[in-house]
N, C-alpha and C positions, 0 to 999 in steps of 0.2 A: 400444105401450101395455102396460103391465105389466097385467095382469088374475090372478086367481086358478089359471086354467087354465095359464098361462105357468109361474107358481108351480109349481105340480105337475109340470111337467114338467120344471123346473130339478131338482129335489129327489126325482124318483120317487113313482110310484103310493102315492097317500095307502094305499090298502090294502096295497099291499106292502109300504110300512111298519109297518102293526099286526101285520102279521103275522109280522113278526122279533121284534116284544114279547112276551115271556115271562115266566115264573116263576124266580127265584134271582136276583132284582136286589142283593141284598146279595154274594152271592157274584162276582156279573159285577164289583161293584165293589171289593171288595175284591183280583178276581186281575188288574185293571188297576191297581190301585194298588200289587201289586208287580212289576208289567210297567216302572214307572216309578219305583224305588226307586231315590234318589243321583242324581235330576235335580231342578235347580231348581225353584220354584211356575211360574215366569215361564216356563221351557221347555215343563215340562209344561202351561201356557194355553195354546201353541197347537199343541199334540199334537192333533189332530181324532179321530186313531184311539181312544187315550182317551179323548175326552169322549164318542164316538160311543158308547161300553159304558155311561157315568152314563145317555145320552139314553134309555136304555133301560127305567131303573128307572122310570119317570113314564108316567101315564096322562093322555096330553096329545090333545087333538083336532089332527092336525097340517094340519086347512085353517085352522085359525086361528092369525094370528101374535100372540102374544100379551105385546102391552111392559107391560102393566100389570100386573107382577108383585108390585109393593110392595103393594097392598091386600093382596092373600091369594097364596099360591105354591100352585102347583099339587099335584096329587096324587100320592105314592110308590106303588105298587102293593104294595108290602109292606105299608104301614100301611094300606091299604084293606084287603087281606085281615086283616091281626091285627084290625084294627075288629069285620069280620064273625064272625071266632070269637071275639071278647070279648064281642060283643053275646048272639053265639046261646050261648054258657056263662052269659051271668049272669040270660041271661033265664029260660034250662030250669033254673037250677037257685037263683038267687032269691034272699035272705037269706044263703044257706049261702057264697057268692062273695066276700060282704064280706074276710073275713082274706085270703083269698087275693089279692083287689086291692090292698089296704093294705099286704100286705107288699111286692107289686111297684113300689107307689109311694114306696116308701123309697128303693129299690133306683132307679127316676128319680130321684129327689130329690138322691141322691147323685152319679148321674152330670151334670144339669145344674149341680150346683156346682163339681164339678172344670173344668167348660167354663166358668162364670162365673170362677173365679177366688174361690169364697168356703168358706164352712164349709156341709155342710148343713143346720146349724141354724143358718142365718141365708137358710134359703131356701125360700119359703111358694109353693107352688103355688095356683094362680087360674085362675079359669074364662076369663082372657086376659088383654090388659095392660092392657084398660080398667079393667077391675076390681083390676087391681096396682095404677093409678096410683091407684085410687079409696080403695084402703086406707089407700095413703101421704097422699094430699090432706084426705081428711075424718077420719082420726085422730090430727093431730097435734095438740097442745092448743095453742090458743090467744086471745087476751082481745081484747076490744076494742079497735081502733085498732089493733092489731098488722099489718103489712105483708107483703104476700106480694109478691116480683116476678120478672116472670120477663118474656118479651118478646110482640111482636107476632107470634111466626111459631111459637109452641107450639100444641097441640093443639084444638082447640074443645071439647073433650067436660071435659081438665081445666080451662082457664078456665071452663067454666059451672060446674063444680062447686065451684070457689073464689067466684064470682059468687053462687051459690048460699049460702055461708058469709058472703059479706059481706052479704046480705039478713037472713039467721038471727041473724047472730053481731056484725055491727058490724070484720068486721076490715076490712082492704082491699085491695085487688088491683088492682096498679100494673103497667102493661105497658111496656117499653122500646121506642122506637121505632126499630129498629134500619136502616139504610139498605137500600137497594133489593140482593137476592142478586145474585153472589155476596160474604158479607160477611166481610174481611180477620181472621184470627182476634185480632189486637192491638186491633183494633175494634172487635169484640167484647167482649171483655175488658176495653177502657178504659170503652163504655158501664154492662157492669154496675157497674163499679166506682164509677161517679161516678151510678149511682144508690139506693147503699145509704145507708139513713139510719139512726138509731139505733132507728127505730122498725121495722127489718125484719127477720123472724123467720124467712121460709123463702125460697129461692130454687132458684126451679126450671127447668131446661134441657131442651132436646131434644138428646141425642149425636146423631141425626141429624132436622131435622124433616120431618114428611111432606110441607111444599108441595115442596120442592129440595132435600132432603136437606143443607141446610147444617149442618155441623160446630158442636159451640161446644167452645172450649177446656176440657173440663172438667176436666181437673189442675190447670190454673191456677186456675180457680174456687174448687176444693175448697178449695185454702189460700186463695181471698180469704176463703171461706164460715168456715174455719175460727178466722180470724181478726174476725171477725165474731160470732161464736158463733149460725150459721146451721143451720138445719135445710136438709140439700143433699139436692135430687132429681135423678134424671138419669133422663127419659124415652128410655130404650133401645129402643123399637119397632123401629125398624131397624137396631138396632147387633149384639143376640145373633145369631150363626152367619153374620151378613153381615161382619163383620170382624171380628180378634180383641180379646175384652176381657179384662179384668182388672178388676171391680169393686172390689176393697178397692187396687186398685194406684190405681184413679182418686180413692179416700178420698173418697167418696159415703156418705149413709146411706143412701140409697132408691135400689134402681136397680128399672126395669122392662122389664120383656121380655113381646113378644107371639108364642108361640112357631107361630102359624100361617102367620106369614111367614118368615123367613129358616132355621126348623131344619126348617120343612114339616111340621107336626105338624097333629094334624087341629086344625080351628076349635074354640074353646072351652078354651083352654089357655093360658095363661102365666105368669110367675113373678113376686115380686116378692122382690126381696133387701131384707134389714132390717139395718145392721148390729147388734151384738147389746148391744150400750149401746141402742141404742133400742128394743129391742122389746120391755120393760117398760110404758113410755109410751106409748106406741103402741097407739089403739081400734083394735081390729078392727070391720068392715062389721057382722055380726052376732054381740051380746053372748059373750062365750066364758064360761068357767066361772075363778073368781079364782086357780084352782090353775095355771090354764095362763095366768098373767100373763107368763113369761117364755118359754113357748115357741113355737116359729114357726107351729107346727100350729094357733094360736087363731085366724090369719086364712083358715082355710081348711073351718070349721064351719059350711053352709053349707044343711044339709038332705041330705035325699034327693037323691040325683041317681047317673045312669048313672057307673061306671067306666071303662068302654068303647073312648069316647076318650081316655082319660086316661094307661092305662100302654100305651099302642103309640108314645109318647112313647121308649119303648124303642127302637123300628124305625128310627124316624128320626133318632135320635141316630147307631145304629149306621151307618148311611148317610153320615150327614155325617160323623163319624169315618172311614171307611174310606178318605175323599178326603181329608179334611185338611184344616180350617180355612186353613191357608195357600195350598194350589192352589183351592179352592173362590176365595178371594179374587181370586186373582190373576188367574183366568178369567172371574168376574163385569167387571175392571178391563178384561181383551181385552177382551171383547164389549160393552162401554159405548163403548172406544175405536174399533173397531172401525166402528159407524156416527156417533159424537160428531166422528172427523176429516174423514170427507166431506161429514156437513152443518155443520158450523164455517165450513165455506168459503162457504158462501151467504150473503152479504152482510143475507139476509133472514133471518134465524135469531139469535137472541142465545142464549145460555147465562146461564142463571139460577142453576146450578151450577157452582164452580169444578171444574176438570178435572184441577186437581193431586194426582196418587195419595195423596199426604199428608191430603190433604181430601176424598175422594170417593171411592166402591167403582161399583156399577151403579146407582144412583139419577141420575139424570140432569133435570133440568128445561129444556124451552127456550120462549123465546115467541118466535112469528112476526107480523112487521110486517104492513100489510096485508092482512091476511086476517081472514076471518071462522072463529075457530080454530072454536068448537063446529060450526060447518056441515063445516069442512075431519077433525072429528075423526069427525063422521055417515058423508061420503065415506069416510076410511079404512075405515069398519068395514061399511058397505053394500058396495061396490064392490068391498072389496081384502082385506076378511077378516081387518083389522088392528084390534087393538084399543090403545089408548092413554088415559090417565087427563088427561083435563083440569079445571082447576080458576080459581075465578077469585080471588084473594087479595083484602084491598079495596084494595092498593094494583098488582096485579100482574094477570097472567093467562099458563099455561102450558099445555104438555103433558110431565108427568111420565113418561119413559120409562123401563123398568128391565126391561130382560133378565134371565134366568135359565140356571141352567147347564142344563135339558132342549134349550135352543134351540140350533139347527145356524148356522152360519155362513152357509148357504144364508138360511137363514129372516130373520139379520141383514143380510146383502145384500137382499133382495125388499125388506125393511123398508126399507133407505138409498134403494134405485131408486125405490119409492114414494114416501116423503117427497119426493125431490128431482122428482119428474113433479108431482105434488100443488099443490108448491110453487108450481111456475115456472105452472101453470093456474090456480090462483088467485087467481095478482098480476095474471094478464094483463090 
């Protein structure tokens, strides 16, 4: 029986391990990253010697296996320390801090748009992506009976706030009811299409949604949107630094990024892209000043509040550059695959997520038959030190599993052994 202690002994002394973590994670990664200069993404995914210098950069508790990486990613150890001397500078020294953060957040500003793929002014930093999408949702103008749709597998937090506008405002919020994941992307695409009516004004998607990370076509939308003459969103939560984008290439107005997950940036940060036709019309959450009608900075006047976390947005950027959007990717796709092919084979196991690289990175959903998952998902995390996000949709029910690049091979094996003992004991 797999137990925790077995764990530790496959993988070496939980302390022995902390104590190879060190300071210069930016540099370990950077001089692996020319240890493998002129090799493939896909070679370098299953380079272990490599990824073992990234495992380094992170401030991970290694008794806990940890698949639920999609809500929040864990901690860089650089951006924890730049936190600490941004905090202890802006505290000791007060008021006087302000230009000096404001310049450095230009200086973000600019390097998250070269990663998006957009101009930097057309790109408004946010206290995260709830409050991105909340910019895009609650300030677009619109009248009565006007139509918002978008589907049954988008976010909870922006449906209640469309919900919330059609109590206020009289417009209306139309959900598509898309088939059971994972859903064929021409499928997709055929439902929205045969449900726009003349009376519809915005149309909003998840590039990937949180229940399964399912994909929606959004190039092809853009031009359905365009032709339409639709107000187009594109809920980016798990798309920024988890695969590569191009927001003006996908011809969106609104894209949103939650930058605590996939770039690792601390909580309380993410973006929202405007393109720059729209950010005229476009309310910001709180009133700005008539002067700053066309600039991006009016959605981001917000009050008082710490810098702190704001520009070590810097650290992590430079981290994820230093591996490369493309092996970053291509390693999250190992390690999905990696325990996705040996429980695929259990007849008790569906995938709620397609496994086609074209349609999925590490976000993974699967539900198991007979079982009682929430008890089965208490076991993993009492017994075996595993943690994993379950959810229950009102048509579905899963465990969203989603590795990250701090995690060792070892760790995704304990993972597959577990699932598969788990399993077979609680069908018994």
């Amino acid at each position: 029986m797999w137990t925790r202690r077995r764990f530790l002994e496959r993988v070496g002394s939980g302390a022995g391990m902390v104590a190879t973590l060190r300071a210069g994670g930016i540099e370990r990664v950077l001089a692996a990253g020319q240890a493998v200069r002129g090799r493939s993404p896909q070679e370098v995914a299953a380079d272990e010697d490599y990824w073992y210098e990234i495992q380094q950069a992170f401030t991970v508790d290694r008794n806990t296996i940890n698949m639920n990486n999609g809500t929040m990613q864990p901690s860089l150890r650089v951006v924890q320390e730049a936190m600490y001397r941004n905090y202890d500078f802006s505290a000791n020294a007060g008021i006087h801090t302000t230009d000096y953060f404001l310049h450095d957040l230009e200086i973000v500003r600019r390097r998250l748009a070269k990663h998006a793929g957009c101009s930097a002014e057309e790109l408004a930093l946010t206290r995260g992506g709830s409050e991105a999408g909340q910019i895009a949702v609650m300030g677009i103008d619109l009248k009565r009976g006007d139509e918002i749709l978008t589907t049954d597998y988008d976010y909870p937090r922006f449906l209640n706030s469309w919900r919330q506008r059609e109590l206020r405002e009289g417009v209306v919020l139309r959900q598509i009811a898309l088939p059971l994941p994972p859903v064929p992307l021409d499928v997709f695409y055929r439902r929205v299409e045969e449900a726009i009516t003349p009376k519809t004004r915005v149309l909003l998607v998840c590039h990937m949604t949180h229940w399964t990370a399912q994909m929606a076509p959004i190039k092809r939308l853009a031009a359905l949107a365009r032709a339409h003459d639709l107000h187009y969103i594109v809920d980016g939560a798990h798309g920024f630094m988890h695969v590569p984008i191009n927001v003006v290439d996908y011809d969106c107005d609104y894209y949103i990024a939650s930058l605590h997950k996939w770039l690792m940036a601390p909580p309380g940060n993410g973006f929202l892209y405007v393109r720059q036709a729209r950010i005229p019309t476009l309310w910001p959450l709180t009133p700005a000043d008539e002067k700053q009608k066309n600039d991006i900075r009016k959605f981001e006047d917000v009050g008082t509040r710490t810098q702190a976390n704001r520009t070590v947005m810097a650290e992590a950027l430079t981290f994820n550059e230093g591996i490369g959007i493309e092996r970053k990717t291509a390693r999250l796709r190992y390690l999905k695959e990696r325990w996705a092919n040996r429980l695929k084979a259990n007849p008790r196991v569906t995938f709620l997520t397609s496994l086609d690289p074209a349609e999925s990175c590490a976000i993974t959903t699967i539900n198991i038959t007979g079982v009682d998952m929430p008890k089965m998902a208490a076991t993993l995390h009492d017994e075996h030190g595993i943690v994993v996000s379950y959810f229950k949709h009102q048509r579905f029910e899963g465990f969203r599993i989603v590795p990250n690049i701090h995690m060792t091979i070892a760790e995704i094996d304990y993972f597959s052994d577990v699932m598969e003992e788990v399993i077979k004991k609680a069908a018994a």
